[in-house]
C-alpha positions in Angstrom: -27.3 -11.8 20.0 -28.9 -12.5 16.3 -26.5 -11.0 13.8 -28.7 -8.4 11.2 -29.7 -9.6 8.4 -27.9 -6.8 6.3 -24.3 -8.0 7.8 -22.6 -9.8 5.4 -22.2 -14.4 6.3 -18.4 -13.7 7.1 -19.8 -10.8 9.9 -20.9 -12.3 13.3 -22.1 -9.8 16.1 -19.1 -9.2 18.8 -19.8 -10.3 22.5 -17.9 -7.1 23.2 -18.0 -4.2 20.5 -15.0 -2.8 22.7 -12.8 -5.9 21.5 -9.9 -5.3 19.5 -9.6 -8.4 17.0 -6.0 -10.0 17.1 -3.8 -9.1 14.0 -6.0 -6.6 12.6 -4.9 -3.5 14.5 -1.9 -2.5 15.4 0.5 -4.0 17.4 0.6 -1.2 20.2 -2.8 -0.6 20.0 -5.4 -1.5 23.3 -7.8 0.1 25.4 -6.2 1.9 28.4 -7.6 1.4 31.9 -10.3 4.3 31.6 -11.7 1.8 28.2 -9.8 4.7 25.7 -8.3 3.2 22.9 -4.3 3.7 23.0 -1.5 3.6 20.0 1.6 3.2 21.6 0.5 4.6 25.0 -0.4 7.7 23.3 -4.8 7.7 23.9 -6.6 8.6 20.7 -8.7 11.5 21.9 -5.0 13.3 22.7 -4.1 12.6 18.9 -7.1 13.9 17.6 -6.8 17.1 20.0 -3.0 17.7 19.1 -3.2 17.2 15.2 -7.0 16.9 14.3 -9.6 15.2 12.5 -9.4 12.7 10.8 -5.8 11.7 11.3 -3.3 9.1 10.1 -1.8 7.1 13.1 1.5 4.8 12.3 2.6 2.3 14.6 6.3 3.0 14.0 7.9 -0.3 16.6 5.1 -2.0 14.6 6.3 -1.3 10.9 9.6 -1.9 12.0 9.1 -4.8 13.8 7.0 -6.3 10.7 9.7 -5.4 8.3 12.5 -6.9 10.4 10.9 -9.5 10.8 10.1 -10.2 6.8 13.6 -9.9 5.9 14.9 -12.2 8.8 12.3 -14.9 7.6 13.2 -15.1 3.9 16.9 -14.1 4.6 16.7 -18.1 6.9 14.6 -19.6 4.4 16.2 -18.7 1.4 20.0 -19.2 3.2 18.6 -22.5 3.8 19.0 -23.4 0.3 21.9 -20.9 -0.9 20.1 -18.0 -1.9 20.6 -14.5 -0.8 17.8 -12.3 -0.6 16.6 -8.5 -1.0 13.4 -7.5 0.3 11.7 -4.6 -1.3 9.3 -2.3 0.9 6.6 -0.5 -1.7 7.0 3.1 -1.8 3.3 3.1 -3.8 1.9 1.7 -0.3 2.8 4.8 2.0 6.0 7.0 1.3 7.5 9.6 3.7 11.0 10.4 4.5 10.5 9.1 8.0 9.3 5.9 6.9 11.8 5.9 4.4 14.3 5.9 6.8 13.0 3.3 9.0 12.9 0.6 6.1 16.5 1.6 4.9 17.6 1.5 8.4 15.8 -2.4 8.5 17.9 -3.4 5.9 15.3 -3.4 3.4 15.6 -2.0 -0.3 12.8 0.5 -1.5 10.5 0.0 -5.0 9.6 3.6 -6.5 7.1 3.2 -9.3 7.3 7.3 -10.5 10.1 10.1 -10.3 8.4 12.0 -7.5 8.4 8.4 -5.2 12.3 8.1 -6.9 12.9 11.5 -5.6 11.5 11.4 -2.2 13.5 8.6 -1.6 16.4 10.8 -2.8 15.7 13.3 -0.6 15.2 10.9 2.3 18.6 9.9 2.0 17.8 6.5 0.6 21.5 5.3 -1.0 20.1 5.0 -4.9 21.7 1.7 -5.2 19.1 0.5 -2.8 16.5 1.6 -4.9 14.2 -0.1 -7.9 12.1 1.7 -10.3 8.6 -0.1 -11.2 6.3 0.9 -13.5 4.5 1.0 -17.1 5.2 3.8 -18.5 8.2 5.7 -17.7 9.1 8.8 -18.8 12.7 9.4 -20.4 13.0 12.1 -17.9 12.1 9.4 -15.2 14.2 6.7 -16.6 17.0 9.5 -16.7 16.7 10.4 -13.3 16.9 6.8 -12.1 20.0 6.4 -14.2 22.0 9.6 -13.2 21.2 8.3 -10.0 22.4 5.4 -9.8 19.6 3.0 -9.1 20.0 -0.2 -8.0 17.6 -2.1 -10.6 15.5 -0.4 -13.2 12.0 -3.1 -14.1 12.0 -3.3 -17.6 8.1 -3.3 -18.8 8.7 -3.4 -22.5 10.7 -3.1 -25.8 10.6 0.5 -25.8 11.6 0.7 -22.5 14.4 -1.5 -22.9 16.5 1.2 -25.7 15.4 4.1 -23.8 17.1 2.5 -20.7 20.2 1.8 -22.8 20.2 5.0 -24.2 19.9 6.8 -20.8 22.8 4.6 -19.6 25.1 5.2 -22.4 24.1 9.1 -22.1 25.6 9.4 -18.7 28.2 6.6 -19.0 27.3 4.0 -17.1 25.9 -0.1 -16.9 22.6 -0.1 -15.9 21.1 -3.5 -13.5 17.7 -4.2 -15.2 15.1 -7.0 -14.7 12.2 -7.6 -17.1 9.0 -7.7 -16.0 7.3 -11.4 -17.2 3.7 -12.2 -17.4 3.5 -15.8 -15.9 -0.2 -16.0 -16.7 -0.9 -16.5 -13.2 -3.1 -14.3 -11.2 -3.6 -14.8 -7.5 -5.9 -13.0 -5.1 -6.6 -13.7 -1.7 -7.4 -17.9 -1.2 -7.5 -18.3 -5.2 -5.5 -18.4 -8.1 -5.9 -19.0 -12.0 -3.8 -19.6 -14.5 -4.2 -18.9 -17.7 -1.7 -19.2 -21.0 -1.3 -15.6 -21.3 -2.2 -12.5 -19.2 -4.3 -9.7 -20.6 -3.1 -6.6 -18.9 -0.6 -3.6 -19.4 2.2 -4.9 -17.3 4.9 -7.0 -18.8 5.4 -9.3 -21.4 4.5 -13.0 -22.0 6.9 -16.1 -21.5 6.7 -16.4 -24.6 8.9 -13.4 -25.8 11.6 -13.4 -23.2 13.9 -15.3 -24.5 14.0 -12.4 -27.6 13.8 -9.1 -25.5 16.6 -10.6 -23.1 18.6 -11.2 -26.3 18.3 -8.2 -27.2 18.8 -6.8 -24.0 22.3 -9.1 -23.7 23.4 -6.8 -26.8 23.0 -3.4 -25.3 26.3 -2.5 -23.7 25.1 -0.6 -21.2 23.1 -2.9 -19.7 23.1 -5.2 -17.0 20.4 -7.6 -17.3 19.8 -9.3 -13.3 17.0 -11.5 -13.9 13.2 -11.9 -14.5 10.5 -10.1 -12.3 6.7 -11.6 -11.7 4.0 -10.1 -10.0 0.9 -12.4 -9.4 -1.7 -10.1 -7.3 -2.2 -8.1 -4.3 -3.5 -9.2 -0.9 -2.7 -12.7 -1.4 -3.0 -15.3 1.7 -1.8 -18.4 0.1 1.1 -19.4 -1.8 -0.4 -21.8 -4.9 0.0 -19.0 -6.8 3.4 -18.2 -6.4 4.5 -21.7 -6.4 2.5 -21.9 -9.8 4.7 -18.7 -10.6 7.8 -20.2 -9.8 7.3 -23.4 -11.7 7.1 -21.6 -15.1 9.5 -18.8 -14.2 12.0 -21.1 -13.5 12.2 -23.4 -16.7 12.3 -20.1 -18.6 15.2 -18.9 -16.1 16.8 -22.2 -17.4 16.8 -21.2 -20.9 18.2 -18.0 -20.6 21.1 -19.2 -18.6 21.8 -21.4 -21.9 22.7 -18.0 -23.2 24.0 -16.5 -20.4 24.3 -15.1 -16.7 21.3 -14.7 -14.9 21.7 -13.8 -11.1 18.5 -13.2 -9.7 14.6 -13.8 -9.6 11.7 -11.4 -8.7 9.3 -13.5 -7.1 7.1 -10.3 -6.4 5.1 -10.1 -3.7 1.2 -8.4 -2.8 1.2 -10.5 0.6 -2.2 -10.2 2.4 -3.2 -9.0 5.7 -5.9 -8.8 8.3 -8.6 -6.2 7.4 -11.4 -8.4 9.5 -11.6 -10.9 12.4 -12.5 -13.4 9.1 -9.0 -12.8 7.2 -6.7 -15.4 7.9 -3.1 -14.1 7.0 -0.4 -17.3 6.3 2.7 -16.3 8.5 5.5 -15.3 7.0 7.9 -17.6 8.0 5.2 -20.6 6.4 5.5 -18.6 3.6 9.0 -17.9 3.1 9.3 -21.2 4.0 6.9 -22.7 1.2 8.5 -20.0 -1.7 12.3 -21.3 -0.7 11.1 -25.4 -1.0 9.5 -24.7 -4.7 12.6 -22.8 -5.7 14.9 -25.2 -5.1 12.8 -27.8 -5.8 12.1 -26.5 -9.6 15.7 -25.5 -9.9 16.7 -29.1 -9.0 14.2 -30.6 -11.6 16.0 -28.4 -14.6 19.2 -28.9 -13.1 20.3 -25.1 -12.5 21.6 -23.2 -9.7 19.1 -21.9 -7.3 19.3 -17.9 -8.1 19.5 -15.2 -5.4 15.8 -14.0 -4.8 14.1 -10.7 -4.6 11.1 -10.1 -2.5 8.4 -7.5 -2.6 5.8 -8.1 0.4 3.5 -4.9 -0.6 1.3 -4.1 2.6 2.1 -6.7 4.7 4.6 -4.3 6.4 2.9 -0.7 6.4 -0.7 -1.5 6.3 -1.4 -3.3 9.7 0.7 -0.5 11.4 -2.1 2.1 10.8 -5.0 3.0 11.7 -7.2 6.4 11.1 -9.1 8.4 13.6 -12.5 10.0 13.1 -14.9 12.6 14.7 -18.5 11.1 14.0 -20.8 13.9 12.7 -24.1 12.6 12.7 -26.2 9.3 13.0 -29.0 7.9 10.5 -31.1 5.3 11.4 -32.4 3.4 7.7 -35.2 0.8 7.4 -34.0 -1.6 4.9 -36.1 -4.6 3.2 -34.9 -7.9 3.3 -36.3 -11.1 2.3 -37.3 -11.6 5.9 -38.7 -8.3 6.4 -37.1 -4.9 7.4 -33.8 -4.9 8.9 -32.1 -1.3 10.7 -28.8 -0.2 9.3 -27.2 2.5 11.0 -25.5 5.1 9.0 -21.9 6.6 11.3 -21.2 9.8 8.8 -17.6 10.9 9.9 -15.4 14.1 9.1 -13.2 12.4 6.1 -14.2 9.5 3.6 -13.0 8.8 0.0 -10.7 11.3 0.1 -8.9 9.6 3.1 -9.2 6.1 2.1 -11.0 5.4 -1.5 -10.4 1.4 -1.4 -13.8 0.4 -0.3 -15.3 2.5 -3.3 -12.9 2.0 -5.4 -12.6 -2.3 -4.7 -15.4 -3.1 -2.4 -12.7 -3.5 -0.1 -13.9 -4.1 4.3 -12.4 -2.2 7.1 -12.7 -3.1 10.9 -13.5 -0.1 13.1 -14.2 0.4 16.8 -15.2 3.6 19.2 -11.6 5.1 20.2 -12.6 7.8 22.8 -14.5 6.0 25.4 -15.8 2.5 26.0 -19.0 1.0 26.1 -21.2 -1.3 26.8 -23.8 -0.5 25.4 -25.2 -3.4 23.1 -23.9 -3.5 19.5 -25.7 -2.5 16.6 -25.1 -2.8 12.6 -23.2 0.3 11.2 -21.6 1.5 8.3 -19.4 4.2 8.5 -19.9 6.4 5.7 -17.8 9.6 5.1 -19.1 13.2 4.2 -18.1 13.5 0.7 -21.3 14.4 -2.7 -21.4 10.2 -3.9 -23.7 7.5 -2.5 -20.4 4.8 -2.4 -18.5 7.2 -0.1 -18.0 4.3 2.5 -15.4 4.2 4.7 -16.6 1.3 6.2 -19.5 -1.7 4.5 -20.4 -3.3 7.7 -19.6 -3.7 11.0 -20.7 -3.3 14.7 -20.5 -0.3 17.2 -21.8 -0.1 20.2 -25.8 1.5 20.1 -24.9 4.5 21.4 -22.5 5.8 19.3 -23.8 9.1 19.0 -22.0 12.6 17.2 -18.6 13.6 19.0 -17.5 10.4 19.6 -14.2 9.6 18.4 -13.6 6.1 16.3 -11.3 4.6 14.7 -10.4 2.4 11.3 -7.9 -0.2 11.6 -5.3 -1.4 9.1 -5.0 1.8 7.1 -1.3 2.2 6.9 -1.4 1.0 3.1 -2.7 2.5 0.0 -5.2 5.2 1.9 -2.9 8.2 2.6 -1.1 7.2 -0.4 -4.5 7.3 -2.6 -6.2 10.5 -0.8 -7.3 13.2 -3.2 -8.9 16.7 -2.2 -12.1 15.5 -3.5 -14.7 18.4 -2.6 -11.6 20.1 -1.4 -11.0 18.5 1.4 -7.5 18.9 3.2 -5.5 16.1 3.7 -5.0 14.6 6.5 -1.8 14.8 9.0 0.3 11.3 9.6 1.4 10.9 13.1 3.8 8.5 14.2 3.9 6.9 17.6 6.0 5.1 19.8 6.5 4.9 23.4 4.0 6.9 24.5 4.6 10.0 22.3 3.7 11.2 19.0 5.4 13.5 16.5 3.7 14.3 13.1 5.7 13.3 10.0 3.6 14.7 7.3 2.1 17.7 8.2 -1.8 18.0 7.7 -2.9 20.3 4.7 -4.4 23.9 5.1 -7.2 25.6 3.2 -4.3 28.0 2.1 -2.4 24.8 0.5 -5.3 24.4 -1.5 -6.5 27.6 -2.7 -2.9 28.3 -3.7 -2.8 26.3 -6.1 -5.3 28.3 -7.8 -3.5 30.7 -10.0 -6.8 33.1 -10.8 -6.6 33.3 -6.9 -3.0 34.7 -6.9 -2.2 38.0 -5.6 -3.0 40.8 -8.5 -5.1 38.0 -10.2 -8.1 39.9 -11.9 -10.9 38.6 -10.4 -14.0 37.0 -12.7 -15.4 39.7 -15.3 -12.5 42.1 -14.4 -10.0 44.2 -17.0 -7.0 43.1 -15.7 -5.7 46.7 -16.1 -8.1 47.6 -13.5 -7.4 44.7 -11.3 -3.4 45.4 -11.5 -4.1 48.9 -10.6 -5.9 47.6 -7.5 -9.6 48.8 -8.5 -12.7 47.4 -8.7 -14.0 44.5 -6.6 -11.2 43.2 -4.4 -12.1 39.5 -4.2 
């Protein structure tokens, strides 16, 4: 088969658009013997039936499994040269109680990056001490939640943050753990990397002024300061960068322990994973493996001890365990020009979009998806899926092949979604949210309940009961007169 002259060079037609491509989907996902496709022995068309359309699936042996399996790698890599480790599952990538529960019960800590993520975690049960708090721009009343708390590590991100940190601590009596976030100059993203002298962006601050706030930080009494934090990119395959990272953070490291103790180094994280068939992931124990030899290698060549090591691997864990189903709505056939003539794109329109999963439209970013109801074999033709939302970018997916007759009805469904979609969904055109299912063993049980038309309209306060309706006295509306809307 000639691939379509619209699919982007990395795209090459299937020999069967039934196919699941290893690593992409989830672990317990395959087609049953009927050709349905299955997560965890439970068959999508029952999924969509019990909880609806379109629908968050979780893998839950598969997140687990993944985060085990993360910690166990750096945990032998990192022994290997005296380091202990803490690995950091991000809250920002998908957060519910359930999941919550299955990293702490892992052995993994949990990064919040805002007081509701802090709070869920709370309320999950999540000891505080196991906890980190990321971000920019904390509030005080954040940064005196984490503190009353008792939170493991609060991320420093600049000099103002650093005195409302102390003053938080000394308000409630305690020594607050503390990194500072560091701007190696080193950006990293997918197979590249660049480094630059200094970083132009509004997290951290530049080597260059470390030495000073850690000073300053030493002076505080109630603080604790653990060490420095880096964060080099998201969805990275390759570890250049981070051994690029590591080379500059640790001759800083070295100065400060001139001045004294520092225990521990943020190496970050933003490890990539399989969204396509093209997407080659490094595994995990190569790079664990790689991160541990330029550790102790750079902490040889300035003669220091090699630190104990945080970890934060982003989506690697979460994102490959999910996967969202779809109703397809209606099919559009579109003549497109091309520099060889007219090429057909079909257009897939399905019952969610942006709302569900805004990365492609908001960083060109691809999906893999594949019919879940049925199988066919029916010869494959160019789609993209595109969701059902008032903008020309809602995509869901840029390109990829379903079998030709894909037709309104079926079910389909979008691998690697577990990270940064439910997480990112919005009620854009007020669209409900949708449920997140977990599965495992052949059964499913929902663990965030799908939003309701009520949900949203009662947020609404001119919608409220005794609410004067538009135009109305409200003296005639509290007395129940007049239009009734």
């Amino acid at each position: 088969m000639n691939a379509n002259p619209l699919a982007p060079p990395w795209l090459e037609p299937p020999a069967d658009a039934n196919a699941l491509a290893e690593g992409v989907w989830p672990a317990n996902a395959r087609r049953a013997s009927g050709g349905e496709l299955e997560f965890a022995g439970v068959q999508a068309s029952a999924l969509v039936e019990q909880y609806g359309s379109p629908l968050y699936v979780l893998d839950e042996a598969d997140a687990r499994t993944r985060a085990a399996g993360i910690r166990r790698s750096f945990e032998a890599a990192f022994g290997a040269i005296g380091a202990n480790v803490t690995v950091y599952y991000a809250g920002k990538a998908f957060l519910s109680a359930e999941v919550a529960r299955w990293m702490d019960s892992e052995g993994l800590a949990i990064d919040v990056a805002s007081g509701g993520e802090l709070a869920l975690a709370l309320a999950a049960g999540i000891p505080a001490s196991r906890l980190g708090l990321h971000g920019n721009n904390k509030s005080v009343e954040e940064i005196d939640s984490a503190v009353r708390a008792g939170v493991g590590a609060i991320v420093l991100d600049s000099a103002i943050e650093i005195e409302r940190v102390a003053e938080a601590a000394r308000r409630h009596g305690t020594v607050q753990r503390v990194r500072l976030r560091t701007n190696t100059g080193v950006h990293a993203h997918t197979h590249e990397y660049l480094a630059t002298a200094r970083e132009d962006q509004k997290f951290g601050v530049p080597l260059t002024e470390v030495a000073g706030h850690v000073e300053r930080i030493r002076t505080l009494g109630s603080l604790e300061f653990l060490g420095l934090h880096s964060h080099i990119g998201s969805q990275i395959f390759d570890v250049s960068g981070f051994v690029e990272a590591i080379r500059r953070l640790i001759a800083v490291h070295a100065t400060l322990l001139e001045r004294g103790p520092v225990p521990e180094l943020n190496l970050g994280g933003g490890f990539g994973i399989a969204y396509t068939s093209a997407d080659r992931v490094t595994p995990i124990e190569e790079m664990a493996g790689q991160l541990a030899a330029a550790v102790a290698g750079e902490a040889k060549r300035h003669g220091v001890a090699v630190p104990d090591i945080a970890i934060e691997p982003g989506r690697a864990i979460i994102g490959p365990a999910g996967a969202t189903l779809y109703t397809v709505g209606t099919i559009k056939d579109v003549d497109v020009a091309t520099e060889t003539g007219i090429a057909p794109r079909r257009y897939v329109s399905v019952d969610g979009g942006m709302s569900d999963n805004v990365r492609p439209a908001l960083y060109g970013a691809d999906f893999t998806t594949r019919i879940a109801g049925r199988a066919s074999d029916a010869s494959p033709v160019l789609v993209r899926v595109a969701g059902k939302h008032c903008e020309s970018g809602d995509i869901v997916v840029h390109a990829d092949y379903l079998p030709g007759d894909i037709a309104p009805g079926d079910v389909i469904a979008v691998a690697a979604t577990g990270a940064y979609c439910w997480s990112l969904a919005s009620n854009y055109n007020y669209l409900a949210r949708p449920a997140v299912v977990a599965v495992s063993d052949g059964a499913a049980r929902a663990i965030v309940r799908r939003e309701t038309m009520a949900d949203l309209l009662g947020r609404d306060l001119a919608l409220a009961d005794g609410a004067p309706a538009s135009g109305e006295p409200a003296s005639e509306a509290a007395r129940g007169e007049g239009d009734s809307r």
